[in-house]
Backbone bond lengths (Angstrom), bond angles and torsions (degrees), N, CA, C in turn:
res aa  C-N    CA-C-N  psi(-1)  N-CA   C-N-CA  omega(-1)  CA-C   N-CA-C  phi
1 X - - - 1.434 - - 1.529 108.61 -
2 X 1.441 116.29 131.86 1.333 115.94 -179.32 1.618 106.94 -90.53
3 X 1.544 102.50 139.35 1.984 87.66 175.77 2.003 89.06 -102.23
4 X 1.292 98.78 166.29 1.664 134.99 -164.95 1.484 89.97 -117.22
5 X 1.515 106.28 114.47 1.472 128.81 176.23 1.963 96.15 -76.57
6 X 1.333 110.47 130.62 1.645 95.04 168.46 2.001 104.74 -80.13
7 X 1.264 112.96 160.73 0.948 132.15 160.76 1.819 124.23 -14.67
8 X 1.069 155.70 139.82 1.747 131.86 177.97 2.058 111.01 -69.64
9 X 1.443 92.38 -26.88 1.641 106.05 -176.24 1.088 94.37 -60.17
10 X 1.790 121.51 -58.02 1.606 101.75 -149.74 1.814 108.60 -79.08
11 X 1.830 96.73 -16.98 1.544 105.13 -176.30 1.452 99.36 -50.33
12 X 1.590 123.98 -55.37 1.047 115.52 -161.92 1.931 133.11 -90.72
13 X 1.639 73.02 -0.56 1.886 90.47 172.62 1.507 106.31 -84.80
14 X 1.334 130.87 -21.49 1.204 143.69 132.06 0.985 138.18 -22.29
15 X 1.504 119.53 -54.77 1.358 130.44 -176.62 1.649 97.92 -88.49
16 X 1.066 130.25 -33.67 1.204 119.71 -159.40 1.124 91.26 -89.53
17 X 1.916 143.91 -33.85 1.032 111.88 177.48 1.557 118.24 -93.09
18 X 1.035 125.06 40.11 1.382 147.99 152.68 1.416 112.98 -63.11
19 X 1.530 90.95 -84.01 1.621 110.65 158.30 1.455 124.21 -18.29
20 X 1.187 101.39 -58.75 1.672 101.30 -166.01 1.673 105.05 -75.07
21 X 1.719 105.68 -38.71 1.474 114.54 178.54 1.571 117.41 -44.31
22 X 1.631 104.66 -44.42 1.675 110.39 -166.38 1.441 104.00 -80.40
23 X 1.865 118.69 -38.34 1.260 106.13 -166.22 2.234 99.72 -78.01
24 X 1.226 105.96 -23.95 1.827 88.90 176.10 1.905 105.29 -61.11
25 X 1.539 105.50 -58.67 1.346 87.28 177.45 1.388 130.70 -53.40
26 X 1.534 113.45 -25.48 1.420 110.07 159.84 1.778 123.46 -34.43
27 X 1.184 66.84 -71.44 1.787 77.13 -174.60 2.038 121.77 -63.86
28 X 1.234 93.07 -22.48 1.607 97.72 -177.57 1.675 100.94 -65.82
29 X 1.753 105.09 -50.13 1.207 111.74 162.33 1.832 125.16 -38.94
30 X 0.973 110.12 -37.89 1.516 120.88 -179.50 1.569 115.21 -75.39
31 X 1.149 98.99 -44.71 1.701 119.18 -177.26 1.801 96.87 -69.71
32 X 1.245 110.33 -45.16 1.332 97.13 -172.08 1.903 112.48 -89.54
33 X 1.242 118.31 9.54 1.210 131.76 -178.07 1.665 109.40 -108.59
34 X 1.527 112.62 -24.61 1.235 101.44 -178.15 1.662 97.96 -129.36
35 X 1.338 132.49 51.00 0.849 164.44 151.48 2.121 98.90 -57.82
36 X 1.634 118.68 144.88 1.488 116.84 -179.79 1.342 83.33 -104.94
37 X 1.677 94.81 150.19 1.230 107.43 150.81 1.567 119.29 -109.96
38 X 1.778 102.04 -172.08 1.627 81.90 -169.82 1.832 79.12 -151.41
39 X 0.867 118.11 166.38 1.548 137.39 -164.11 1.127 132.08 -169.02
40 X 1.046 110.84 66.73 1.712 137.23 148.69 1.341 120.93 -4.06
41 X 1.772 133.43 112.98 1.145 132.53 176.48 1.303 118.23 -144.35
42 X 1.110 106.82 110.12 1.490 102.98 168.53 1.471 136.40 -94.64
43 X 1.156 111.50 128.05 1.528 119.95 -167.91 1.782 120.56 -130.43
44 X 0.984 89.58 171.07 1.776 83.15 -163.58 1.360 107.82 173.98
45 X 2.111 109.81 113.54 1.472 116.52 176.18 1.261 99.96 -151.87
46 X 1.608 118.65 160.01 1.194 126.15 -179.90 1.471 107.30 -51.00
47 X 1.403 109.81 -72.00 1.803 109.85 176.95 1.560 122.36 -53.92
48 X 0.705 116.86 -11.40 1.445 123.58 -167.80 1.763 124.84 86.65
49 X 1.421 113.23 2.61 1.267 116.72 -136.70 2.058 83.76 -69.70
50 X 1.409 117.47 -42.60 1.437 118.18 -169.59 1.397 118.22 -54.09
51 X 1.480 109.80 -27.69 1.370 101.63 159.60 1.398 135.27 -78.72
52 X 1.547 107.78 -15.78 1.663 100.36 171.59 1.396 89.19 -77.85
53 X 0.956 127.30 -65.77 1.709 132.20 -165.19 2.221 109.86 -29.61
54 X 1.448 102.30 -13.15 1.168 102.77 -172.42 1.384 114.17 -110.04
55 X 2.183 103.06 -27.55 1.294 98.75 162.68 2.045 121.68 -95.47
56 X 1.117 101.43 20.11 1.146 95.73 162.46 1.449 121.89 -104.25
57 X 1.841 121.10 -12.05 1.278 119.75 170.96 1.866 97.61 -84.16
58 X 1.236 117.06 -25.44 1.704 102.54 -171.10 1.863 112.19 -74.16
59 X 1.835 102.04 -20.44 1.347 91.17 157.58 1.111 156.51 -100.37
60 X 1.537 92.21 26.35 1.289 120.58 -174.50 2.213 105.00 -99.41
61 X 1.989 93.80 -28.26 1.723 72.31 179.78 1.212 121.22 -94.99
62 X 1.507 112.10 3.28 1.452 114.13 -156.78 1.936 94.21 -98.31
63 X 1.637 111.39 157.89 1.332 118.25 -152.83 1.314 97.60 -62.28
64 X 1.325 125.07 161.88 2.039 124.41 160.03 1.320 103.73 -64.47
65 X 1.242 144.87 -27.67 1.380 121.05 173.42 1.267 123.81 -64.58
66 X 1.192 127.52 -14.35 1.895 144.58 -151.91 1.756 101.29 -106.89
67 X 1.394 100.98 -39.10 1.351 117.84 -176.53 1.713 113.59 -10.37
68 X 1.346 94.64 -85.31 1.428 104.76 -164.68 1.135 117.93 -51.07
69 X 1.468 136.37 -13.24 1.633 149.91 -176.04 1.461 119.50 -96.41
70 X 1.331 94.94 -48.10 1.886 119.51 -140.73 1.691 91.76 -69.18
71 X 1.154 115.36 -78.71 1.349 139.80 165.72 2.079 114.45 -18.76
72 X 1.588 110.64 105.46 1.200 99.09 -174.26 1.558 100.57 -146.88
73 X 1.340 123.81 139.73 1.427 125.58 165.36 1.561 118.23 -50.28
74 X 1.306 118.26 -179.97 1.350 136.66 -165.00 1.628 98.78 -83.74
75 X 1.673 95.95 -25.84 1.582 94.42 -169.53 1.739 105.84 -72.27
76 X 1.652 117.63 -28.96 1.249 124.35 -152.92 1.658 126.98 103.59
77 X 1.332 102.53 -22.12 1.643 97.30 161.87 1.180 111.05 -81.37
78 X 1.599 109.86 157.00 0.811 126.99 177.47 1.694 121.14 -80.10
79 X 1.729 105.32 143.94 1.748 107.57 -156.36 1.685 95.98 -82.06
80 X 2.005 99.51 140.78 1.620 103.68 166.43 1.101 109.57 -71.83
């Protein structure tokens, strides 16, 4: 059986849309991997103690660069 070389044009209209195919899924992949999440908790005590207890585990998951901002009480200020 003889094989049939395609053309160099279509070889390379081929390859390039290869190219373009892997690097979008690349990135869709990326976009959907570094995507924030967000996580909702509700808490509630006479002293208050459940809400520190909730903002001291949320500043523990969020990245060290975000730190100083990200992190906020129930009231809306921002935590020392």
């Amino acid at each position: 059986m003889m094989s049939r070389k395609l053309p160099l044009w279509l070889r390379f209209f081929a390859l390039v849309g290869l190219v373009i195919f892997a690097t979008g899924a690349g990135l869709l992949a990326y976009r959907y991997y570094a995507r924030p999440v967000t996580l909702t908790v509700a808490v509630g005590s006479i002293d208050g103690e459940a809400a520190k207890a909730m903002s001291a585990m949320a500043s523990e998951l969020i990245p060290r660069q975000r730190r100083p901002d990200a992190v906020q009480h129930c009231s809306g200020h921002p935590q020392e």
